[in-house]
N, C-alpha and C positions, 0 to 999 in steps of 0.2 A: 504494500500500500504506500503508497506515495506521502510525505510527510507534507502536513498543511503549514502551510504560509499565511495566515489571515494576517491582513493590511490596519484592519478596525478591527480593535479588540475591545469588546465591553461586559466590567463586571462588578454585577448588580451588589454592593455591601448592605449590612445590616450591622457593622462592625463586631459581628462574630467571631470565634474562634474558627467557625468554617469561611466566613469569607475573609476573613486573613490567609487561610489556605491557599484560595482561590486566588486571589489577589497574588500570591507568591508565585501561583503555575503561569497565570497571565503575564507577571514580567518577564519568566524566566523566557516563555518563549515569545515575547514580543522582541527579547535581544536577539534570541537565534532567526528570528523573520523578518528583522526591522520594522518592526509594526508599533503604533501606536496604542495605549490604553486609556479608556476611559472608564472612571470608578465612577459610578451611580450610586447616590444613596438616595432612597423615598422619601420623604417621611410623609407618614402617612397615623388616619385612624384621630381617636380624642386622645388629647394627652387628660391623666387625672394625675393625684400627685405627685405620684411615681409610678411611670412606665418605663421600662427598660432603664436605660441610663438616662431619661427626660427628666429629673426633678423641680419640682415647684417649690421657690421659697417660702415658708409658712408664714410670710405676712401677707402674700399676695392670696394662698388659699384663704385665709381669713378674711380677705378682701373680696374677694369671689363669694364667697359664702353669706357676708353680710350687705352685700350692695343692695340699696334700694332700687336704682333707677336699672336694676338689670333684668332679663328674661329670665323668669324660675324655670327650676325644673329639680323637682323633690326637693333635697333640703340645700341648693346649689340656685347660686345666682351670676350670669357672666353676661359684662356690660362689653361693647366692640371694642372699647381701649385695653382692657384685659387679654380678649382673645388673641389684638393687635401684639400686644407686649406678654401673651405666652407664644404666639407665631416667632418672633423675634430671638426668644430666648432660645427654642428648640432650633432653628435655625442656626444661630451662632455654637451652642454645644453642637450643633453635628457636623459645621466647620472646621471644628476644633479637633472633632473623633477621627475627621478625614484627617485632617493634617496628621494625628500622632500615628493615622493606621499605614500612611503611606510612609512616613516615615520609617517606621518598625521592619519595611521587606528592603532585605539584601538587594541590590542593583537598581531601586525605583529609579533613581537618580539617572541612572544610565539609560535608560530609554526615554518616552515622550508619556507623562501620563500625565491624566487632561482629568481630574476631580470636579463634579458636579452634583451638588443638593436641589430636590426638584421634590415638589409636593403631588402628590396624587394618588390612587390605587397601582403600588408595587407594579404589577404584572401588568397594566397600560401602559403606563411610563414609561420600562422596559422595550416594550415592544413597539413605540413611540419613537424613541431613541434609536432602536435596531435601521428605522428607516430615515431618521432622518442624517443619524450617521453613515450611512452607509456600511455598518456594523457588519462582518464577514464572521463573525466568531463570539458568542456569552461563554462565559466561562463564569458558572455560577454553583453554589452549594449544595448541598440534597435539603438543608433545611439550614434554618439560623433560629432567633431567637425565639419566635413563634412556635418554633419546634413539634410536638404531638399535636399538638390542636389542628394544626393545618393539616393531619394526615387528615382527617376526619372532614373537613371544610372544604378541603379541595386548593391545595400548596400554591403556592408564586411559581415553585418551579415548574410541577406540571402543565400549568398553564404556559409558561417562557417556552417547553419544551415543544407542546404540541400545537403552538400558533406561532413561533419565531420562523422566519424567511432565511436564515442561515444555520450554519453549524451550529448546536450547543454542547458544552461540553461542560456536565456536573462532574464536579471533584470532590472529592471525600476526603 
């Protein structure tokens, strides 16, 4: 079999221990193909206090929780400036997760990698990106953070796998 060459390499993070993997196969062979990476992270869903590595500082929850002029909902209250200023915050933390996660892999520096935060449903996004990059290659995890629940739900990657227009290639 003929070794692959892809030009556009993209790979979906969650800043997991699997997508650090993934992240590591992606450089290694974007050196041996001279190709390009681009690390996708989503984010995606409601943040609450704490989701994954997303934390709320507990003056702002208390602030969410007692606003007057905000839309209830149970014992939760969130005005536009809030959701503005938790957008903001989850944004800059996953700035932050990219910068340390690229930094962490052996050779990133030596190739071309092109880091991007984009909000939406994971596996649109993705397959979003496959075409607007001209993406020839995902090189993406069997699961990440979300882990068991998506077997049941129906995964990002299953979906990456069976609606992407190029190679995919999960790594374990």
């Amino acid at each position: 079999m003929a070794m692959l060459k892809p030009k556009n390499i993209l790979v979906p993070v969650d800043f997991s221990q699997q997508s650090e993997r993934a992240l590591h196969e992606a450089v290694d062979l974007a050196r041996q193909s001279n190709a390009q990476v681009f690390v996708l992270h989503v984010i995606s869903g409601t943040v609450v206090q704490c989701m994954d590595d997303y934390c709320l500082a507990n003056d702002l929850v208390k602030q969410i929780s007692a606003s007057s002029k905000a839309q209830s909902t149970d014992d939760y209250a969130v005005t536009e400036t809030m959701v503005k200023q938790i957008d903001a915050m989850v944004e800059k933390k996953s700035r932050e997760m990219m910068t340390a996660l690229i930094d962490k892999i052996p050779g990133a520096r030596t190739v071309k990698v092109i880091p991007e935060i984009k909000k939406g449903t994971p596996y649109q996004v993705i397959l979003e990106e496959e075409k607007k990059k001209s993406i020839d290659m995902i090189i993406i995890p069997p699961h990440g953070k979300a882990g068991f629940k998506d077997f049941f739900l129906g995964s990002t990657v299953d979906k990456v796998v069976n609606n992407a227009g190029c190679t995919v290639v999960v790594v374990k």
